[in-house]
C-alpha positions as CSV (number, residue, x, y, z in Angstrom):
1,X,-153.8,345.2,-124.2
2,X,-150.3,346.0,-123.6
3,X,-150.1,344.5,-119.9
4,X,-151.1,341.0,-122.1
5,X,-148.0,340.9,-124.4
6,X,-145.6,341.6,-121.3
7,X,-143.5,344.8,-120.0
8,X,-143.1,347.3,-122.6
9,X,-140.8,349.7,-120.5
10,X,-137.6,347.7,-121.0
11,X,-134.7,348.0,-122.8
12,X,-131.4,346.2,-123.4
13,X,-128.2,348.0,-124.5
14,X,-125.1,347.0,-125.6
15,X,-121.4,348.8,-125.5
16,X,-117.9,348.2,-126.8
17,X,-115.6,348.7,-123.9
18,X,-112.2,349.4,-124.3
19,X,-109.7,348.8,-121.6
20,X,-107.3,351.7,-123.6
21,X,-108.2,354.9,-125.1
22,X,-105.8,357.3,-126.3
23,X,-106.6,360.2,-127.9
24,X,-105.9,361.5,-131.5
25,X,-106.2,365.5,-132.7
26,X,-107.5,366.1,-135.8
27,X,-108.8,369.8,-137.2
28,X,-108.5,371.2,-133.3
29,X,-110.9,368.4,-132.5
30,X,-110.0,365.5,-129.4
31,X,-111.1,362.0,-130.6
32,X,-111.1,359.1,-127.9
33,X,-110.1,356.2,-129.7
34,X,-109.9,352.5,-128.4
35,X,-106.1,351.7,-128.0
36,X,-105.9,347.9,-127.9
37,X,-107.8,345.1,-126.3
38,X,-111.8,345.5,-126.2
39,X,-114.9,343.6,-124.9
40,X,-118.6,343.9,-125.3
41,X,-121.2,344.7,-122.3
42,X,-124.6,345.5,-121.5
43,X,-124.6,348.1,-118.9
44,X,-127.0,347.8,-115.9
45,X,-130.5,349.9,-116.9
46,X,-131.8,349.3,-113.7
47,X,-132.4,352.5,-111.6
48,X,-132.3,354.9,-114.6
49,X,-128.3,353.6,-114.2
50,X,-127.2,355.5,-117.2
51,X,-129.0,358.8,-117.1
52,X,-127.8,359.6,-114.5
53,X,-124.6,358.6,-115.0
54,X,-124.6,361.0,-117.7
55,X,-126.0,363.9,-115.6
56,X,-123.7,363.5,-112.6
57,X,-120.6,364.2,-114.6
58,X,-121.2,367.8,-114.5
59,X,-120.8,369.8,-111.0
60,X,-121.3,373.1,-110.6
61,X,-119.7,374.2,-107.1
62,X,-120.4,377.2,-107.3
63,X,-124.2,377.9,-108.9
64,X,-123.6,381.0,-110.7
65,X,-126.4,383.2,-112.1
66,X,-126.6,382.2,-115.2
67,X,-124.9,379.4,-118.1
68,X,-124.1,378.7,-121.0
69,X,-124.1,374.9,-123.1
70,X,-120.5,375.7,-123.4
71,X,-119.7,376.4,-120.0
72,X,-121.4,373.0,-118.8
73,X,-119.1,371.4,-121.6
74,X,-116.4,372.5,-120.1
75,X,-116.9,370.7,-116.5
76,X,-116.1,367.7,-117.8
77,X,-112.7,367.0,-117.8
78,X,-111.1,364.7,-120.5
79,X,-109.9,361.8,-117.7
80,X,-114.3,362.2,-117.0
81,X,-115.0,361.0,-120.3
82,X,-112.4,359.0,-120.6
83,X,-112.9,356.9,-116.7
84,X,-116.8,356.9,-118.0
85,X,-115.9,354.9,-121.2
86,X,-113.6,352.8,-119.8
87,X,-116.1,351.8,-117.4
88,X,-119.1,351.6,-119.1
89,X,-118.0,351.5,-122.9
90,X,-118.3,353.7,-125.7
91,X,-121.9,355.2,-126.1
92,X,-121.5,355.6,-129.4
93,X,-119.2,354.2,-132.2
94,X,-118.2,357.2,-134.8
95,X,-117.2,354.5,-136.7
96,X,-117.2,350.2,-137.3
97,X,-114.2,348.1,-137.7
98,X,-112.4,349.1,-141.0
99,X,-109.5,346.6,-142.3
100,X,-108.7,349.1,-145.0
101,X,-108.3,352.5,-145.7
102,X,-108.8,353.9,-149.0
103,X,-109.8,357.0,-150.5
104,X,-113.8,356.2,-150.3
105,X,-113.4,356.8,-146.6
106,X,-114.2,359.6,-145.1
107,X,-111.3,362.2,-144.2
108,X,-111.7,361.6,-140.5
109,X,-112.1,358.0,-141.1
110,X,-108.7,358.2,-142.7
111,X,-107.1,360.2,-140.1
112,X,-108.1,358.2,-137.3
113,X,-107.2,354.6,-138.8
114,X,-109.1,351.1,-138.5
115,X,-110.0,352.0,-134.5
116,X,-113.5,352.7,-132.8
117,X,-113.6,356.0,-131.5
118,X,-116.0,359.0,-130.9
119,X,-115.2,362.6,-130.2
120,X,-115.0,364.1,-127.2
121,X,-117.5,366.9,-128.1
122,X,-120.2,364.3,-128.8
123,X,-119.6,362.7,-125.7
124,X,-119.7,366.4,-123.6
125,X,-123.2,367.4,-125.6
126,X,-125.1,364.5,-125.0
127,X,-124.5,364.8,-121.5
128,X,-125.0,368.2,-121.5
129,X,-128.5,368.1,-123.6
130,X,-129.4,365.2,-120.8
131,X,-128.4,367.5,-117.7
132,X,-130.6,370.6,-118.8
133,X,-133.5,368.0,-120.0
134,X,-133.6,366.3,-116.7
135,X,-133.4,369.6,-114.7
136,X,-136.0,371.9,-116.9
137,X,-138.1,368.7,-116.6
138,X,-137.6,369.0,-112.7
139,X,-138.7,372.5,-113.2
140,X,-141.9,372.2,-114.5
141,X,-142.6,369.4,-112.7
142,X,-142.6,371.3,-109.4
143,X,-143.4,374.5,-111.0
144,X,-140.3,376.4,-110.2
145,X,-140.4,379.5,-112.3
146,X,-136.9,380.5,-111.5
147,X,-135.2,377.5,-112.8
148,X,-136.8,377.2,-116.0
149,X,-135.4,379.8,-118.0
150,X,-132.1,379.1,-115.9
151,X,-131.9,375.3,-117.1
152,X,-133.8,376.5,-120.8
153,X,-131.3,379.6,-121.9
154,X,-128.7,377.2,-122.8
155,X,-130.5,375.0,-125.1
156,X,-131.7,378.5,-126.9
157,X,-131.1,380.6,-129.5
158,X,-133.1,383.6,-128.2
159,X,-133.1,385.1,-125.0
160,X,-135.8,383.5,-123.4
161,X,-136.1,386.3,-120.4
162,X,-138.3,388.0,-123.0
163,X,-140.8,385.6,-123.2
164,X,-143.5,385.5,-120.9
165,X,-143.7,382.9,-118.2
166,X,-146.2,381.0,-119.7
167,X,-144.3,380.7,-122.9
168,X,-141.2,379.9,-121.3
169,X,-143.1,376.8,-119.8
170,X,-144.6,375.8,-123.2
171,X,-140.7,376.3,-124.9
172,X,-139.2,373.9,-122.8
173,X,-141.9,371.6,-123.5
174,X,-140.9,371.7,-126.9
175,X,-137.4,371.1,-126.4
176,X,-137.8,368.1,-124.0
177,X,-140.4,366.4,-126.4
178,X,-138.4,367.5,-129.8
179,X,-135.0,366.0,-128.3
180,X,-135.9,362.9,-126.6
181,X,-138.2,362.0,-129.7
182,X,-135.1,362.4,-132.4
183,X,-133.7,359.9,-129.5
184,X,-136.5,357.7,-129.2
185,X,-136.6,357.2,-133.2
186,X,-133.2,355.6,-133.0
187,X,-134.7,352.8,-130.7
188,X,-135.7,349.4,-132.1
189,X,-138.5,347.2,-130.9
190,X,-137.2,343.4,-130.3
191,X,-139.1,340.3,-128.7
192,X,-137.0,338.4,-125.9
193,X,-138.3,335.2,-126.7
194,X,-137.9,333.7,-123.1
195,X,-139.8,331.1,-122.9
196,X,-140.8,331.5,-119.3
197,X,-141.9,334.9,-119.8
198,X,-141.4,335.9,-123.5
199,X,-141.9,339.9,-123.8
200,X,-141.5,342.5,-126.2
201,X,-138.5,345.2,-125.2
202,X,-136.4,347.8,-126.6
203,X,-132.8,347.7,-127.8
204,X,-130.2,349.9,-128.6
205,X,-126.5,350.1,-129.1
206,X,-126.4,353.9,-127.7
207,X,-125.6,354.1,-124.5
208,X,-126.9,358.2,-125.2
209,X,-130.5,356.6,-126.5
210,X,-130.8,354.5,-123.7
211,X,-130.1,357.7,-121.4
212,X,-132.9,359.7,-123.3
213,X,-134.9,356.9,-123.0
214,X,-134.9,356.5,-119.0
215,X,-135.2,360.1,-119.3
216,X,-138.4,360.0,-121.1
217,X,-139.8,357.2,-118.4
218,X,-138.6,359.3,-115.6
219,X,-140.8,362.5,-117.4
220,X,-143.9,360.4,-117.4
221,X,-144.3,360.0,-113.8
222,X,-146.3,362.4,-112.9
223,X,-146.9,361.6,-109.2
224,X,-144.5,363.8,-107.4
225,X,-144.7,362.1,-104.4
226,X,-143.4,359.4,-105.9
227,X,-140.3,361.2,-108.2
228,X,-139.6,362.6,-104.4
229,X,-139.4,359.6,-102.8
230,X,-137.3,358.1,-104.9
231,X,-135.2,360.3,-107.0
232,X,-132.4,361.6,-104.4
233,X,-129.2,363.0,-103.7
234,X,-126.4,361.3,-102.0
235,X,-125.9,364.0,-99.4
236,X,-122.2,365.5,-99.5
237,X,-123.0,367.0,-95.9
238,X,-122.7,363.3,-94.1
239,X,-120.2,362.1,-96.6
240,X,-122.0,361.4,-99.7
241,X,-120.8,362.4,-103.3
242,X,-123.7,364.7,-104.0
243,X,-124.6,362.5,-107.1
244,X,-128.5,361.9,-107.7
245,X,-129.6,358.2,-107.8
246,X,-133.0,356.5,-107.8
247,X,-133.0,355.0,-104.4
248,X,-135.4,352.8,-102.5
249,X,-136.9,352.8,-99.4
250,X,-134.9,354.3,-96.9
251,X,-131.4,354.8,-98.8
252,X,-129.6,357.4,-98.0
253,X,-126.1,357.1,-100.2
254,X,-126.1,356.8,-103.8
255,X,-125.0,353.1,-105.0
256,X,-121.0,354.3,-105.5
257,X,-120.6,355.3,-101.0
258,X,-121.5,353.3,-98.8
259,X,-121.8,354.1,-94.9
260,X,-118.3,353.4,-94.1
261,X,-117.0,355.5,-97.4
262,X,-119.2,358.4,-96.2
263,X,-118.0,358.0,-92.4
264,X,-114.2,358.3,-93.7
265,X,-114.9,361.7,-96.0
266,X,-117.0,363.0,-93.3
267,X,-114.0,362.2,-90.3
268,X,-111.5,363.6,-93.3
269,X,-113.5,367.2,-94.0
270,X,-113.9,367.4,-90.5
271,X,-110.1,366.9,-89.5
272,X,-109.5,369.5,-92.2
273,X,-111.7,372.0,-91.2
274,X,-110.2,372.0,-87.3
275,X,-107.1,372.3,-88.9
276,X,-107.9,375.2,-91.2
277,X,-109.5,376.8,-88.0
């Protein structure tokens, strides 16, 4: 039934993008606000573009033994949030255009003025929620016991080295399934009334829905063969940034390096190293 009314694992986004952002302090909290001129785009969703957009903005060089949500928070860097916006657009609006502000308005509303904005916490959870999704996901997937508690301790309450093995698996179930589908609620159906090929798809103005959403696609491929052969790593060891990317066929580098990018940061760590030596 579904393959006759067209493609039903699309979606369309859409994203104010400011080409300014400063950033206003209210209550110890860091706002990024749109400082002047803006436009509206619809972000690439090809390639699971955005999840992983999300997900690579945390690095951990050095993987310690355990962490925390607030330790992952704290890998991304204000001028990360910031680059990420001004490329891609806010992925959420805390607030719409206001011309005036009066007392009905909320107190942050008030403080901030008639700008767009969204705080930099919001921005730093919601990647954060999508890193340890996608990597307890990976987990189970490939049945890696260690990992699971590793990637699910963060999104806890309790320590979950007490619970069995077994309930470990079923608890990160729980919290991919319960997350992504508060997410997936916030998606609308819409009909793309092309009239050479008119299909049903979904639409959203969160950038952070949209992620969940390519998340949740990702999640339902169960073939591993298949995940492997496509979901890689752009190896830092001949150059590469070490971000993951969906890649086809036989691509090495994630979309961002190219061969001739990797050549000159492999040439450059290797000068460095004989000098160091």
């Amino acid at each position: 039934m579904f393959a006759s009314v067209g493609n039903l694992i699309d979606i369309e986004c859409s994203a104010l993008r400011p080409k300014k952002i400063k950033t206003v302090e209210f209550y110890g909290a860091i706002y990024l606000v749109e400082d002047g001129p803006w436009d509206i785009v619809r972000p690439s969703t090809s390639n699971n573009e955005i999840l992983f957009s999300f997900i690579n903005l945390i690095k951990l060089e050095d993987k310690p033994k355990s962490i925390t949500f607030e330790q992952l928070m704290n890998t991304i860097s204000l001028n990360d949030a910031i680059n990420w916006i001004q490329k891609n657009g806010f992925p959420e609006i805390g607030r719409l255009y206001i011309t005036d502000a009066n007392d009905e308005l909320d107190e942050i509303t008030r403080a901030l003025g008639t700008y767009y904005w969204l705080s930099l916490g919001q921005f730093r959870r919601q990647a954060v929620t999508l890193y340890l999704l996608f990597h307890l996901w990976q987990a189970l997937l490939y049945e890696d016991e260690g990992k699971i508690p590793y990637y699910l301790q963060p999104l806890a309450a309790d320590d979950v080295n007490k619970l069995s093995s077994k309930q470990q698996k079923l608890t990160a179930q729980v919290f991919i399934s319960e997350l992504i589908n508060e997410r997936l609620g916030k998606i609308d159906f819409r009909l793309n009334m092309d009239l050479s090929k008119p299909r049903i798809i979904f639409y959203t103005p969160s950038l952070f829905s949209a992620a969940y959403f390519q998340l949740a696609c990702l999640i339902t491929l169960k073939d591993k063969e298949k995940v492997g052969k496509h979901l890689k790593i752009c190896p830092q060891e001949k150059g590469g940034c070490g971000n993951f990317f969906w890649g086809h066929g036989n691509s090495v580098y994630c979309p961002l390096c190219d061969r001739r990018t990797a050549y000159s940061r492999r040439q450059k760590r290797n000068k460095t190293s004989q000098e160091e030596q």
